[in-house]
C-alpha positions as CSV (number, residue, x, y, z in Angstrom):
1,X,-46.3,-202.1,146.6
2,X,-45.3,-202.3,150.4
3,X,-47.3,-202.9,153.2
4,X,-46.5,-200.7,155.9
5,X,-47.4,-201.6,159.7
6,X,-47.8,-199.0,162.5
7,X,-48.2,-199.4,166.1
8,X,-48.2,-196.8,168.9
9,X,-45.6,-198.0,171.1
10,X,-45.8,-194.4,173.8
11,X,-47.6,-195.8,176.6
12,X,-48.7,-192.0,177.3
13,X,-50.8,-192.0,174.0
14,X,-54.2,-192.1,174.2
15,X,-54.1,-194.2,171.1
16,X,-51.4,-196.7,172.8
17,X,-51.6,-200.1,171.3
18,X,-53.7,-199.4,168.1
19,X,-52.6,-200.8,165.2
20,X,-52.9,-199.4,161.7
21,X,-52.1,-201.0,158.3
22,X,-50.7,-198.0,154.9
23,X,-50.0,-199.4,150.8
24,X,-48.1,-197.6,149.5
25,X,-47.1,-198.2,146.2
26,X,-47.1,-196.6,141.8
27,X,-50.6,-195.9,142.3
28,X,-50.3,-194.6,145.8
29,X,-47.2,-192.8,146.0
30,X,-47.7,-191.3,149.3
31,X,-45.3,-190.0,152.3
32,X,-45.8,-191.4,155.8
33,X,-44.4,-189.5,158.5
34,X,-43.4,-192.1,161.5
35,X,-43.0,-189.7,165.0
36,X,-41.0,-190.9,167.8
37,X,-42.5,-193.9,169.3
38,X,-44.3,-195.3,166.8
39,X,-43.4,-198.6,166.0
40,X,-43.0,-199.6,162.3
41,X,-42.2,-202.1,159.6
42,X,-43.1,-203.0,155.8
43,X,-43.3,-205.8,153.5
44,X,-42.9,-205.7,150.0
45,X,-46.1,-207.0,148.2
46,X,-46.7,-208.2,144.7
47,X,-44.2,-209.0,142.0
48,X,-42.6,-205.7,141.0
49,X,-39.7,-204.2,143.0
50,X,-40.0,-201.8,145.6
51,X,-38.4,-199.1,146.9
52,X,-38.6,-197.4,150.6
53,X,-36.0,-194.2,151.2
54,X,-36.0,-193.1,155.2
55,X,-35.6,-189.3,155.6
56,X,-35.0,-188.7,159.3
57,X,-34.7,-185.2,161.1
58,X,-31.5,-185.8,162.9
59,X,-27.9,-187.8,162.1
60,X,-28.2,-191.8,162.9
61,X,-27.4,-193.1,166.3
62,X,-27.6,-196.5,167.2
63,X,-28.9,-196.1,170.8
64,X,-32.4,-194.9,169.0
65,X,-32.6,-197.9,167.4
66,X,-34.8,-200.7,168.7
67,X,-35.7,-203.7,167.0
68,X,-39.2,-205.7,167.6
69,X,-39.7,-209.2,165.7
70,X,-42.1,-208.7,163.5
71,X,-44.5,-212.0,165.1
72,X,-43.8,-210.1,168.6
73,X,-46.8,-211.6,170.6
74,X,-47.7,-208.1,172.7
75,X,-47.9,-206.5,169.2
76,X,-50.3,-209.6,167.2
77,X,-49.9,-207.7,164.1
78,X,-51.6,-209.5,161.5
79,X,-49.0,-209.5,158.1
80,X,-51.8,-211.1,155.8
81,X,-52.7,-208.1,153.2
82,X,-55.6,-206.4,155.4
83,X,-58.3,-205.7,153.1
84,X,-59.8,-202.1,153.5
């Protein structure tokens, strides 16, 4: 089971800022499309192995990339399981 974390990161977005918590997992083997901007990050949750495969729409370029620590203080995501 992970634990995926999504933040709007496009400050043009009318949803910039907001926060939203995705399991995925055997029992919820779903897809989540992750558009430009949208920051993003997982945790692997309970005792089984996991497994996460990135498709992308384009070949890999470093200069894309950007990396945000995942107790970033303008982000306060919460990484307890979030119980919905």
């Amino acid at each position: 089971m992970l634990q995926v974390a999504l933040v709007d990161l496009r400050t043009e977005s009318p949803t910039f800022g907001d926060r939203n918590t995705v399991y995925i997992g055997a029992l919820r083997r779903w897809q989540v499309l992750v558009p430009p901007g949208i920051g993003h990050g997982y945790k692997v949750i309970g005792a089984d192995p996991a497994m996460l495969v990135y498709l992308t729409d384009r070949f890999y370029n470093p200069e894309d990339e950007g990396r945000i620590p995942y107790d970033d203080p303008q982000i306060h995501y919460d990484w307890e399981t979030q119980h919905k």
